[in-house]
C-alpha positions as CSV (number, residue, x, y, z in Angstrom):
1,X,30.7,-51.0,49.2
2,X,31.0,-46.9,48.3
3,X,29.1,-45.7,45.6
4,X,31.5,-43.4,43.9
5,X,30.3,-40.2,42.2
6,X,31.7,-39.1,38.7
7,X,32.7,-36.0,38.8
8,X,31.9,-33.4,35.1
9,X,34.9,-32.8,33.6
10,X,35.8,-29.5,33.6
11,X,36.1,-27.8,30.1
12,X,39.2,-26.2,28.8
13,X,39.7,-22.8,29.9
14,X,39.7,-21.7,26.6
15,X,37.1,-24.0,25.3
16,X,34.7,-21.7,23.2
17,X,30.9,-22.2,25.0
18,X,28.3,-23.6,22.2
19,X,25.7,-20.7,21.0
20,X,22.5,-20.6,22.0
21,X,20.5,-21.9,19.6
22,X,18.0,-19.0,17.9
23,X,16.0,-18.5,15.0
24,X,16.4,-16.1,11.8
25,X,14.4,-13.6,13.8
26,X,15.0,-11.7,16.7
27,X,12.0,-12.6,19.0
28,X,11.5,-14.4,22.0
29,X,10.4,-18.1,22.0
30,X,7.1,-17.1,23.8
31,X,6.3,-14.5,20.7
32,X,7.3,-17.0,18.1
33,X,4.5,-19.5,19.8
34,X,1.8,-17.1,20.2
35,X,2.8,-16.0,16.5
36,X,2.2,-19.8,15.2
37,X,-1.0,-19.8,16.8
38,X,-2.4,-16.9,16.6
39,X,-1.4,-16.7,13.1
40,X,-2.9,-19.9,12.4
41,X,-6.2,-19.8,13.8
42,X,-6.2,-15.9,12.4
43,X,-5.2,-17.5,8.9
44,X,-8.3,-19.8,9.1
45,X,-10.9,-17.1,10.4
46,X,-10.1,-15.1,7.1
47,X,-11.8,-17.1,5.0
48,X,-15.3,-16.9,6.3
49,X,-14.8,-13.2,4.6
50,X,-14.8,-12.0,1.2
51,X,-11.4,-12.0,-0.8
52,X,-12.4,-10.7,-3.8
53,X,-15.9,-8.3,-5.2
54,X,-16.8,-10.3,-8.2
55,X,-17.1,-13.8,-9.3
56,X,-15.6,-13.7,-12.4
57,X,-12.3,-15.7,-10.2
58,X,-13.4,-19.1,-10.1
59,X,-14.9,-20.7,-6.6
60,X,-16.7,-18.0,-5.8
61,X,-14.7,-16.0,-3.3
62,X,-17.2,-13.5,-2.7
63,X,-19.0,-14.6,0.1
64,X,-18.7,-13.7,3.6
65,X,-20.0,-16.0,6.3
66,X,-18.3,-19.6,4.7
67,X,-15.3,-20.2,2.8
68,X,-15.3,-21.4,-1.3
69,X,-12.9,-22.6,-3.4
70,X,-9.4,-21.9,-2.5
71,X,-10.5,-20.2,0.8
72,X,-11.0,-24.2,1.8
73,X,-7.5,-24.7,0.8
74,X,-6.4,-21.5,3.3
75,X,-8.6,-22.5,6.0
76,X,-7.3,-26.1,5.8
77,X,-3.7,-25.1,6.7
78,X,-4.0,-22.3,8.8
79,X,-6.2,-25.4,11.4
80,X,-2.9,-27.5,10.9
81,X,-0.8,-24.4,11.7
82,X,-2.7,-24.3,14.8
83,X,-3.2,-27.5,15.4
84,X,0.1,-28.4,15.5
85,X,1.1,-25.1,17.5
86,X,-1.2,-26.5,20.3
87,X,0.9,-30.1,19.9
88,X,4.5,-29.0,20.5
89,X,3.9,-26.1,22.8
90,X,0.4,-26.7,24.5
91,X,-1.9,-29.1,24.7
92,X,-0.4,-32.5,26.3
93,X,-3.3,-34.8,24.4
94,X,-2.0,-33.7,21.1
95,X,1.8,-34.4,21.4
96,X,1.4,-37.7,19.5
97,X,1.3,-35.6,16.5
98,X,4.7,-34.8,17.2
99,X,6.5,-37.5,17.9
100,X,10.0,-35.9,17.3
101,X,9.5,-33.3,19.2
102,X,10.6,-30.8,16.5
103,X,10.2,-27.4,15.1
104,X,10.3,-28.8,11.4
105,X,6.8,-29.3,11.0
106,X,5.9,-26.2,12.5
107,X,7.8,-24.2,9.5
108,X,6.8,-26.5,7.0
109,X,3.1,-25.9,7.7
110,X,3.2,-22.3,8.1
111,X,5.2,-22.2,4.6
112,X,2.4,-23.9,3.2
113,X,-0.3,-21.8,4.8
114,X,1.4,-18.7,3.7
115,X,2.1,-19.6,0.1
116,X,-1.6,-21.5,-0.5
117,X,-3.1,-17.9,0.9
118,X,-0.6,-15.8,-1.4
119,X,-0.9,-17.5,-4.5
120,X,-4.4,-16.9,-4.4
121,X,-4.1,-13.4,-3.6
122,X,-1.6,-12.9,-6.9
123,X,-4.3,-15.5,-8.2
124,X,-7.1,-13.0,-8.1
125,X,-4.8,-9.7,-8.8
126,X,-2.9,-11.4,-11.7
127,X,-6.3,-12.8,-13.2
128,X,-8.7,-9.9,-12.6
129,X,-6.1,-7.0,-12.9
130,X,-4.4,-5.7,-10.1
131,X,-4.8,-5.3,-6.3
132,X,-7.9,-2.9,-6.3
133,X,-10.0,-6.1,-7.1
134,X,-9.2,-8.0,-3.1
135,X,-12.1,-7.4,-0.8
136,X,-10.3,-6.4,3.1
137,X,-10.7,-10.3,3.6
138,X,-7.9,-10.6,0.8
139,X,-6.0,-8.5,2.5
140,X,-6.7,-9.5,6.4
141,X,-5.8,-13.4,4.5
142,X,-2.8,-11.9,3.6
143,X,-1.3,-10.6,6.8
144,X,-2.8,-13.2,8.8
145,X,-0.9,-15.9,7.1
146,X,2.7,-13.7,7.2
147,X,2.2,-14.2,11.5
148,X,2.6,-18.0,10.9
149,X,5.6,-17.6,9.0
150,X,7.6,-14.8,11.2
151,X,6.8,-16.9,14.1
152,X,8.2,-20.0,12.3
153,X,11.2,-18.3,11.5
154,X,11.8,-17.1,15.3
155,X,11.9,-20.5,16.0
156,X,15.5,-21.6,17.6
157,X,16.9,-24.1,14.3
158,X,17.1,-27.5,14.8
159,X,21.4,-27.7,13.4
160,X,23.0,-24.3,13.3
161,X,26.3,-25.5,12.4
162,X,25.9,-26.1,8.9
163,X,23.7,-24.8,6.4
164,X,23.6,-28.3,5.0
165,X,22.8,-30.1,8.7
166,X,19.9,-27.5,8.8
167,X,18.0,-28.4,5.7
168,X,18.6,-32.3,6.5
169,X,16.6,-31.3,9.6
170,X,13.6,-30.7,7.1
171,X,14.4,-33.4,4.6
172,X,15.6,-36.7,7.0
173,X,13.7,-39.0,9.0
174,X,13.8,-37.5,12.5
175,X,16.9,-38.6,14.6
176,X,14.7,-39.3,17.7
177,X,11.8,-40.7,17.7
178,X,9.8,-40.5,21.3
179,X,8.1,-44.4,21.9
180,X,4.6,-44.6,21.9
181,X,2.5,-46.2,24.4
182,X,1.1,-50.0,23.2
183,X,-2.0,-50.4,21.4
184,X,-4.1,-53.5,20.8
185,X,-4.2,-54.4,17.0
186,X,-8.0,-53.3,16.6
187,X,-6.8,-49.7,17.7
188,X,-4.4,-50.4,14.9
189,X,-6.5,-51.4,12.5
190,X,-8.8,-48.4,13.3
191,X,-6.3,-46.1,12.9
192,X,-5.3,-47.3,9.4
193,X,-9.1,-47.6,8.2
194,X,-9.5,-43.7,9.4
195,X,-6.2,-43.0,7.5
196,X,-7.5,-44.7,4.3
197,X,-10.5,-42.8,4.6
198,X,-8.5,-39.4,4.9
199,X,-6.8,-40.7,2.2
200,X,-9.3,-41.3,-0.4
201,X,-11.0,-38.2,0.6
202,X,-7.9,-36.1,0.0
203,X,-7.2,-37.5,-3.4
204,X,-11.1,-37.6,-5.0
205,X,-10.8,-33.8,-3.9
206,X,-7.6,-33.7,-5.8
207,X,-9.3,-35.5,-8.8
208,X,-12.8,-33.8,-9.1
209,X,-11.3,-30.3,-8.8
210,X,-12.4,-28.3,-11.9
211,X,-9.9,-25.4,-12.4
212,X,-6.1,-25.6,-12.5
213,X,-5.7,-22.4,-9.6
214,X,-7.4,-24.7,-7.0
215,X,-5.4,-27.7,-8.5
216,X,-2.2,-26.0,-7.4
217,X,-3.2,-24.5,-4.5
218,X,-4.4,-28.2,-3.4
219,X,-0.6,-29.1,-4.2
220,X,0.8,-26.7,-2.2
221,X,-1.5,-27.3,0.9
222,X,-0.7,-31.3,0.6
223,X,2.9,-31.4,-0.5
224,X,3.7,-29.6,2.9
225,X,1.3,-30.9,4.9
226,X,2.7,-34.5,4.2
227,X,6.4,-33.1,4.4
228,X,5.5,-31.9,7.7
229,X,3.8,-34.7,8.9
230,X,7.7,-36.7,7.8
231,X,9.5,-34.5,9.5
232,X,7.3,-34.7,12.5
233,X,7.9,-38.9,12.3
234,X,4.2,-39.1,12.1
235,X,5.1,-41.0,8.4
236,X,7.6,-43.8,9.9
237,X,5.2,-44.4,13.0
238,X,2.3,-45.1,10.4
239,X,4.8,-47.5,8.6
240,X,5.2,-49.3,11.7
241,X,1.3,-49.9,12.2
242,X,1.4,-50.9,8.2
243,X,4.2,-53.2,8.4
244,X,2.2,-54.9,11.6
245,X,-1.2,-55.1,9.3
246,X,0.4,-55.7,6.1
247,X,-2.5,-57.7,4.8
248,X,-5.2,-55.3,6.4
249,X,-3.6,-52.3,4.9
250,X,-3.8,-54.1,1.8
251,X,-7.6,-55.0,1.9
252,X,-8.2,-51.3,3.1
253,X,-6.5,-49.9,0.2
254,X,-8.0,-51.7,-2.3
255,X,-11.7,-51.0,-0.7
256,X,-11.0,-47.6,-1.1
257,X,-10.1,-48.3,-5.0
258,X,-13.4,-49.7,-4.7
259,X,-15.4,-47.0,-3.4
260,X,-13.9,-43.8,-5.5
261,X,-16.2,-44.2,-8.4
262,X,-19.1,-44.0,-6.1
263,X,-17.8,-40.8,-4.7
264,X,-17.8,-39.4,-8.4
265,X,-20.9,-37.9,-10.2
266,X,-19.4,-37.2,-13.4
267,X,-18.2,-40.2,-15.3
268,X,-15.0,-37.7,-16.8
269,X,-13.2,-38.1,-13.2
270,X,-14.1,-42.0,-13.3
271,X,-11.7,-41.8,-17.4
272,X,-8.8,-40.3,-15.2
273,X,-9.1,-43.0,-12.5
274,X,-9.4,-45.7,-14.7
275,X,-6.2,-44.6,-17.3
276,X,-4.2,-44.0,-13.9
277,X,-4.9,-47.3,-12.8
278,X,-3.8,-48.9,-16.3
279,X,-0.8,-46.3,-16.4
280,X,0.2,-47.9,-12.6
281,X,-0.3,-51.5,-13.4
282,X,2.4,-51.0,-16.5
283,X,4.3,-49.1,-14.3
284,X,4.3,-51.5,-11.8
285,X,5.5,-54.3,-14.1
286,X,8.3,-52.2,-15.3
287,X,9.2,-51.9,-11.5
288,X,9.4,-55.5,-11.7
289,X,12.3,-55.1,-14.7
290,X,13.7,-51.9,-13.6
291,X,13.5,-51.6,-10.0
292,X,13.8,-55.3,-8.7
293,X,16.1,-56.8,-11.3
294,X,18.0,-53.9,-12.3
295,X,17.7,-53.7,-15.9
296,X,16.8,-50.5,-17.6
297,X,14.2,-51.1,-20.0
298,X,13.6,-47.7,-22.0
299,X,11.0,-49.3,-24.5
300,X,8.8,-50.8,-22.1
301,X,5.7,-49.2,-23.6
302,X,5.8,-51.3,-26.4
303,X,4.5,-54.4,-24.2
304,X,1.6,-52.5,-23.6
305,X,1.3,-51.7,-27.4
306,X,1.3,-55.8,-28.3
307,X,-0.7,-56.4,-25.3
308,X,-3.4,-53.3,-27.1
309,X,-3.4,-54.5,-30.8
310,X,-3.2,-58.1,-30.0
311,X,-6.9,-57.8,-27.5
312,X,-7.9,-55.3,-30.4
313,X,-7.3,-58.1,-33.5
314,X,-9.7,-60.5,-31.6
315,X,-12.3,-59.0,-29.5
316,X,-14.9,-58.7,-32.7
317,X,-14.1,-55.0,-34.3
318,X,-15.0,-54.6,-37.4
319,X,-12.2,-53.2,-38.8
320,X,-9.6,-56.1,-37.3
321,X,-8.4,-59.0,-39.5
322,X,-10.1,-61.3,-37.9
323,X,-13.5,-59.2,-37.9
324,X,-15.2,-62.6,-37.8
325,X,-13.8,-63.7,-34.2
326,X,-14.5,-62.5,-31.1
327,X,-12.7,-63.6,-27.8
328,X,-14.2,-63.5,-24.4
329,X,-12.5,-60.9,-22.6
330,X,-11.0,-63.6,-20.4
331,X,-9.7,-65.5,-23.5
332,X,-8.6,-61.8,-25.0
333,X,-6.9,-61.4,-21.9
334,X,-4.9,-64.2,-21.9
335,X,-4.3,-63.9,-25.4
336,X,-2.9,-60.2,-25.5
337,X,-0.7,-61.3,-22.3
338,X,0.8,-64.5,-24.1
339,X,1.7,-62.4,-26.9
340,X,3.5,-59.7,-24.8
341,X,5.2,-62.7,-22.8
342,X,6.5,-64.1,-26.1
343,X,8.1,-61.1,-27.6
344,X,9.2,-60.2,-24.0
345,X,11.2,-63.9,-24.8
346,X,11.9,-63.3,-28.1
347,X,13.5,-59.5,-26.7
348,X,15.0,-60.7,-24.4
349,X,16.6,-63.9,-25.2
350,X,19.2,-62.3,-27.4
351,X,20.2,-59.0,-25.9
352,X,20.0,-59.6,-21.6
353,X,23.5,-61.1,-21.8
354,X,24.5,-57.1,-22.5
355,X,24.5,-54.9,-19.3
356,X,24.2,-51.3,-18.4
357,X,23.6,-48.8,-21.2
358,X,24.1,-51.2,-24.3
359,X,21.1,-53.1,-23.1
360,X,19.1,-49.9,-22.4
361,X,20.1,-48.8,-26.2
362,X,18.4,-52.2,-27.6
363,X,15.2,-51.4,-25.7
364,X,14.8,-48.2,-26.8
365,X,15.3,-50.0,-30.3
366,X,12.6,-52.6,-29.7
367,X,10.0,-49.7,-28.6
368,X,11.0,-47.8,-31.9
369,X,10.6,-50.7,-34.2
370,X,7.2,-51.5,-32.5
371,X,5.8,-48.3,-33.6
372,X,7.1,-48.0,-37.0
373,X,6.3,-51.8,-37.3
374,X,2.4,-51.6,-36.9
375,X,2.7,-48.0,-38.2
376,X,4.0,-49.7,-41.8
377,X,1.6,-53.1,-41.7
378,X,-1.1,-51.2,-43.6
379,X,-0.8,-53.1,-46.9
380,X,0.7,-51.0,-48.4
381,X,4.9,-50.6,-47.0
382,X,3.6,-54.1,-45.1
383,X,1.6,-56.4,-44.8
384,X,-1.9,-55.9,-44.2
385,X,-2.6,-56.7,-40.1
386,X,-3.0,-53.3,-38.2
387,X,-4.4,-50.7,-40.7
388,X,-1.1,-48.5,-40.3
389,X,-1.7,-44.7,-39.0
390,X,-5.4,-45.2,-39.0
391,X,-5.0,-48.4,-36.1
392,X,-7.7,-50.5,-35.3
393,X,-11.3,-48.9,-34.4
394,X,-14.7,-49.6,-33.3
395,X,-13.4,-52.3,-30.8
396,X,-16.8,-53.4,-29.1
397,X,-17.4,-52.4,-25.4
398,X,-17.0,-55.6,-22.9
399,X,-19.9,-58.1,-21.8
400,X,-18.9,-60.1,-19.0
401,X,-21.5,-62.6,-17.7
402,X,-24.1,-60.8,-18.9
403,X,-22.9,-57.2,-17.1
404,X,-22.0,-54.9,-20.1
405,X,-19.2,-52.9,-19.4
406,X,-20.9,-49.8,-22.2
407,X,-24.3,-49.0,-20.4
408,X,-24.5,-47.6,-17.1
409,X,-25.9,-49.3,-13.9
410,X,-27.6,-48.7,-11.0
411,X,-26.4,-49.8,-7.5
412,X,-27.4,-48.5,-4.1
413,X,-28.7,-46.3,-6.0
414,X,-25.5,-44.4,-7.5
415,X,-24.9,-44.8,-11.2
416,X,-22.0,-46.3,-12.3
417,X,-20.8,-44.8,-16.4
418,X,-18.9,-46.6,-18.2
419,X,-16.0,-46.1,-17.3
420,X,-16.8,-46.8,-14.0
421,X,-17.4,-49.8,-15.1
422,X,-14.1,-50.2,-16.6
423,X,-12.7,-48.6,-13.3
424,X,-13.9,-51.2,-11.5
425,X,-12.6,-54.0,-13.9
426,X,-8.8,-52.3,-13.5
427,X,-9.1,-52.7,-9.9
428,X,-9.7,-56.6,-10.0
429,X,-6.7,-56.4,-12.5
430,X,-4.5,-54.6,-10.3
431,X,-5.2,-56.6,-7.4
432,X,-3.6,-59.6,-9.6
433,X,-0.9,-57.3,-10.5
434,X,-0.5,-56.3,-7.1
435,X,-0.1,-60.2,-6.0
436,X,1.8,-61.5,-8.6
437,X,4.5,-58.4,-7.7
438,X,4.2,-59.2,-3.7
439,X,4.7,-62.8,-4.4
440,X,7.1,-62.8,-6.9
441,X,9.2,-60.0,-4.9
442,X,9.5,-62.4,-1.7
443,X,9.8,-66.0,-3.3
444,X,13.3,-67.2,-4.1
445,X,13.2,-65.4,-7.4
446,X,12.9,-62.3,-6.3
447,X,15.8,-62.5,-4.0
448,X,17.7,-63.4,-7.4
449,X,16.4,-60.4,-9.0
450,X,17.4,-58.6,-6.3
451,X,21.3,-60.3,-6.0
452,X,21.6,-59.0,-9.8
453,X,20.7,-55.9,-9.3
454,X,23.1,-55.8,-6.0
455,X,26.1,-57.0,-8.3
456,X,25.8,-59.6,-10.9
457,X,29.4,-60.9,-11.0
458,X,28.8,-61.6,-7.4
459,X,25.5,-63.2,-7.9
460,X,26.5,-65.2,-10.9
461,X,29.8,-66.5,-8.8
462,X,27.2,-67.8,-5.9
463,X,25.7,-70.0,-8.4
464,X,22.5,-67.9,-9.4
465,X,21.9,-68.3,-13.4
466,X,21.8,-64.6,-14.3
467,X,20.3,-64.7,-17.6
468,X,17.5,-67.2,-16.7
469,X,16.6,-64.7,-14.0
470,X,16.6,-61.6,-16.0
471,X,15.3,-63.5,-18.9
472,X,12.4,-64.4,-16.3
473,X,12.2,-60.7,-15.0
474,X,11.5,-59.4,-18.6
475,X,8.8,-61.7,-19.5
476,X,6.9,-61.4,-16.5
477,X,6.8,-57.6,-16.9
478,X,6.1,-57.6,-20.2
479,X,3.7,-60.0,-19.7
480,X,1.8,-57.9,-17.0
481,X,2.1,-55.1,-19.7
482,X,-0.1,-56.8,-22.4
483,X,-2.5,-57.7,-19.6
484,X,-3.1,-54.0,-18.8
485,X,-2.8,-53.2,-23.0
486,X,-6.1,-55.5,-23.1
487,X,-8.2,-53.4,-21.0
488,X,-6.9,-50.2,-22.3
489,X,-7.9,-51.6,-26.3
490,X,-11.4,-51.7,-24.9
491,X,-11.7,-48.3,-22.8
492,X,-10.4,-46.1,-25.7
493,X,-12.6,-48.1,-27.7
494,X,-9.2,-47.7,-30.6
495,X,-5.7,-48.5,-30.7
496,X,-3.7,-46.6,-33.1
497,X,0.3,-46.5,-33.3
498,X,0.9,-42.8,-32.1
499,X,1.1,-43.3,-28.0
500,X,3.7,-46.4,-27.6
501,X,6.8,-44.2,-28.5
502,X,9.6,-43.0,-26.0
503,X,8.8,-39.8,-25.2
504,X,6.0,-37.5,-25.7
505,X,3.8,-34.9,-23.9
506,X,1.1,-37.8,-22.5
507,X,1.2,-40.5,-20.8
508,X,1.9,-43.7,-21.4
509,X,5.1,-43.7,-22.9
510,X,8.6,-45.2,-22.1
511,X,9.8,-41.8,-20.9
512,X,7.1,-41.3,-18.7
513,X,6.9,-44.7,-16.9
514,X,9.8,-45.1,-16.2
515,X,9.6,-41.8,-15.0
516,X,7.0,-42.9,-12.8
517,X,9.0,-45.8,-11.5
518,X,11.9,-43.6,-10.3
519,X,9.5,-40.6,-8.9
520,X,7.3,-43.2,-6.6
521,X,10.5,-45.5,-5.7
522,X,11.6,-48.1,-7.1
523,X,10.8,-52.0,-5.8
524,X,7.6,-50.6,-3.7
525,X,4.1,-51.5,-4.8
526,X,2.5,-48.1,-3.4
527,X,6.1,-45.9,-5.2
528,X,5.1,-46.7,-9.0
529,X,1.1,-46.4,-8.0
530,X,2.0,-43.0,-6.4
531,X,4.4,-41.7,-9.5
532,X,1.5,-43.1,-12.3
533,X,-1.0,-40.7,-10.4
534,X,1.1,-37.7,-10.5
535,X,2.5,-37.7,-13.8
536,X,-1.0,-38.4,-15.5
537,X,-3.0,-35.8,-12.7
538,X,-0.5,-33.1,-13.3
539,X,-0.5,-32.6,-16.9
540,X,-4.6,-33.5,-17.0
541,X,-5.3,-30.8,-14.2
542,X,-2.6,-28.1,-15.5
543,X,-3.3,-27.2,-19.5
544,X,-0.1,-24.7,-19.3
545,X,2.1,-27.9,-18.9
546,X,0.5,-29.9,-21.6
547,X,3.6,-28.4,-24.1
548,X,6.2,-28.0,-21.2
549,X,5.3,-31.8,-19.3
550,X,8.8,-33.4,-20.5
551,X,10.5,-29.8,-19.7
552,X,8.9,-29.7,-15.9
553,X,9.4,-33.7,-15.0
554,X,13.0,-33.3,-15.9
555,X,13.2,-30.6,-13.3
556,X,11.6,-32.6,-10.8
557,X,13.5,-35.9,-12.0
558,X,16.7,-33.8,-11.2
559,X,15.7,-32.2,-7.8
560,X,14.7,-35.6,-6.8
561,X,17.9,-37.0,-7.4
562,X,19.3,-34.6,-5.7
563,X,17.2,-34.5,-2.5
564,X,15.8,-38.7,-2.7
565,X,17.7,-40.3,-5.0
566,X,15.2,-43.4,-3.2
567,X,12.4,-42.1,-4.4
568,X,8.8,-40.8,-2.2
569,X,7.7,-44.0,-1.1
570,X,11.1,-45.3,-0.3
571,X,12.7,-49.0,-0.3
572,X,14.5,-49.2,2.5
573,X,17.4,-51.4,0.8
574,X,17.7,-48.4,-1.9
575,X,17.8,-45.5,0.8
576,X,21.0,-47.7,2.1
577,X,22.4,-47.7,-1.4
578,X,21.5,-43.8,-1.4
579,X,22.5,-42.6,1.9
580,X,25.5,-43.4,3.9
581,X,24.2,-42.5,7.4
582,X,20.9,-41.8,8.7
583,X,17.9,-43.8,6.5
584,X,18.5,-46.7,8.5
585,X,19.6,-46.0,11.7
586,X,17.1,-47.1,14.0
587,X,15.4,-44.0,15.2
588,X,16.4,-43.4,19.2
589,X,13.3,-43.5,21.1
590,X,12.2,-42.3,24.5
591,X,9.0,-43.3,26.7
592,X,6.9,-40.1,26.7
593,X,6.7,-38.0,29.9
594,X,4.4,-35.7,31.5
595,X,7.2,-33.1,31.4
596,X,6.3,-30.1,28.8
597,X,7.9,-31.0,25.5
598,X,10.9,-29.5,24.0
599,X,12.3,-28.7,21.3
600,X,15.7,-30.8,20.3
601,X,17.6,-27.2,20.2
602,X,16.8,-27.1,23.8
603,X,13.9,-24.5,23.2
């Protein structure tokens, strides 16, 4: 037989020929690379000069020889710039960076790298007044970050038809994917224990840093530096390895819980670990309510509240009713998560036949009536149980088999503060959180919650009882609630009525977790972790947002509706709901080559 040859077919003679794909500036693709990195390694060199004469700008940017403060920041991302330069263009050992063989990451990290360096040149002039105070490191900062960026912007685009099919190019998963080569499962499990290391480095750096410029800058440097790595599929190739060590992952995370108060020398940064911790378990119930059932729930907080007062009545304060008993903290425990569990019953019981906004409007009543309840029971508008404004204080520190929870210890020889101790304590607590979600999400239940949420009339016609499930949902949650409420009684040693309202300029609050819910993505475990961290970190590290926190996450709630309705860690059922094409394709994948790599615009 004769192999026959297909022929091209020949285009139309007037068939327009495609452009050739460029950037937004006129250079050649060899400048815009040795613009990238040189501009990168440049950007990094700066910073072993002075930026600025005095020290009056905090971090100390007045020494030449090593960088401080945000000259780490700088130096950090002009590496990556580099880095990543020598990954799509250069070095063949480093294309595993970039497994989509794009130019996305490469503008995303020079962004970053130029605005982390400019901000802190404005930074110094806007603080010290004017330009005159920049050192020539300041200024040899400042030009040697712009290189990055021109030569990012030479780059040839990765869509040029559209406007909008070039910013999905930064935003989407990467189309195609390039296949890596098999690794054993220890190489795995090496890889994710490095990444969990990286990790808790990059966020106790986040936590112990002391000024709100350096707080920012650390923002800017990490918010594109983990875009990039997304765009690059670095992201979805890690949540490959995870989904293979699901349980390992797991066990690493929660080690490095373990080890971040003994990374901390000042027992302030241990407070914000432990109330993010509480604000994430709450939020992570609520995910249970909200995000796998698909009931809106805007007075969650007060679960916490009954949870709070119910651990504060009978843990031995002197000013509770009860002054003369005084649980065990595993009896208080148990005690403060009945009593949630019961009013979550009592809630729910009569208003989960509603749907939609009418059941949303008798939550928000329950929270409201919560507050002004124990607000009122002072003895004087009620009866006398929770001391009214004034709450319950002077609730005793914990003793649990003999370790008290109110003294600091010794071990390895770190000392652990108090609320290191209490730290530690959330972390056993969340890891029971953490299970009963997991297992709860995958048993037969869950797949009920998750039919209701789907479409109720559908799941109800299937024969799944929709109220016992929901009814089922809300307990647990608010169950899980009053468990956290318990621990939170005892760390902030009083519980008084102000905090468990809707809305206000702290966290917790209704407003805020379910804020937290929606930001970290809804029906993940690591989504409502992720969202607790920010919205307590970024009014706690930024004082100008302390009055403006509601005003700035309704910005963000907006431009994350609009760009990831899913959320940041993203449930891949609800990027299906959200996106029509593209979140769950199957990315196309390739066996990598020696060839040189390419660009998908054909650079």
């Amino acid at each position: 037989m004769t192999e026959t040859t297909k022929t091209p077919a020949t285009p139309p003679a007037d068939a327009v020929p495609a452009p050739e794909p460029r950037g937004l500036l006129p250079l050649p693709l060899a400048a815009a690379r040795a613009l990238l990195l040189a501009g990168g390694i440049a950007t990094a060199a700066s910073t072993f000069l002075a930026w600025t004469w005095t020290s009056d700008f905090p971090g100390d940017l007045t020494v030449t020889g090593y960088p401080g403060g945000l000259q780490w920041l700088t130096f950090t991302a002009g590496v990556l710039v580099a880095l990543f330069s020598l990954a799509v263009y250069g070095v063949r050992g480093l294309r595993w960076l970039v497994p989509a063989r794009n130019n996305a990451p490469l503008v995303l990290l020079a962004v970053g790298a130029f605005g982390v360096t400019w901000y802190t040149i404005i930074s110094i002039s806007a603080e010290l007044g004017g330009l005159a105070n920049l050192e020539p490191g300041g200024w040899v900062a400042a030009a040697a970050s712009l290189l990055p960026l021109l030569g990012a912007l030479a780059l040839p685009e990765h869509k040029h038809d559209s406007g909008k099919e070039t910013f999905k190019a930064y935003t989407a998963k990467p189309d195609r994917i390039h296949a890596p080569q098999p690794v054993s499962g220890w190489i795995q499990r090496a890889v994710i224990t490095a990444i969990t290391a990286i990790g808790l480095g990059v966020f106790t750096y986040g936590i112990d840093t002391e000024y709100g410029e350096l707080f920012i800058g650390y923002l800017i440097v990490v918010v594109f530096t983990v875009w990039a790595l997304h765009t690059a599929g670095l992201l979805d190739r890690f949540s490959h390895m995870v989904a293979a060590n699901r349980s390992f992952t797991l066990a690493m995370g929660f080690l490095a819980a373990i080890a971040f108060p003994f990374t901390q020398s000042d027992d302030h940064y241990a407070n914000i670990g432990v109330n993010i911790l509480i604000f994430g378990t709450v939020a992570l119930g609520l995910n249970i309510v909200v995000g796998l059932a698909g009931l809106l729930d805007l007075g969650y907080v007060a679960f916490l509240g009954v949870g709070a007062y119910t651990a504060a009545l009978v843990s031995g304060s002197e000013f509770s009713k009860f002054s003369g008993v005084q649980f065990p903290f595993w009896a208080a425990a148990l005690t403060g998560a009945a009593a949630s569990l019961v009013f979550g019953v009592l809630i729910g019981a009569p208003t989960l036949r509603l749907r939609g906004d009418y059941l949303a409007i008798v939550t928000l009543g329950f929270g409201e009536i919560f507050r002004i309840a124990v607000n009122n029971m002072d003895g004087d508008s009620g009866p006398d149980l929770t001391n009214g404004p004034n709450g319950i204080p002077a609730i005793p520190d914990l003793d649990l088999f003999g370790f008290k929870f109110g003294e600091a210890h010794d071990i390895g020889g770190i000392t652990l503060g108090r609320f290191a101790n209490y730290y530690l304590l959330m972390v056993l607590i969340m890891a029971i959180v953490v299970l009963v979600y997991t297992r709860a999400a995958d048993s037969r239940i869950g797949r009920s919650w998750i039919a209701i949420r789907e479409d109720e009339t559908a799941a109800t016609a299937m024969g799944i009882n929709g109220f016992r499930v929901k009814l089922i949902a809300f307990a647990l949650g608010a169950s899980l609630a009053g468990l956290a409420g318990t621990v939170s009684a005892h760390v902030t040693y009083s519980v008084v009525p102000n905090p468990y309202q809707f809305a206000g300029s702290t966290p917790p609050n209704s407003a805020f977790l379910l804020a937290a819910v929606v930001l970290g993505g809804m029906g993940t475990v690591a989504g409502p972790l992720l969202g607790a961290a920010l919205l307590y970190l970024l009014p706690e590290k930024l004082d100008f947002l302390q009055d403006k926190s509601l005003l700035a996450f309704g910005i963000a709630l907006i431009l994350l509706m609009r760009f990831r309705p899913e959320g940041i860690i993203a449930n891949r059922r609800r990027q299906l709901e959200f996106h029509e094409t593209g979140q769950l394709d199957v990315p196309e994948t390739e066996t990598l080559t020696d060839e040189p790599a390419v660009t998908k615009a054909g650079a």
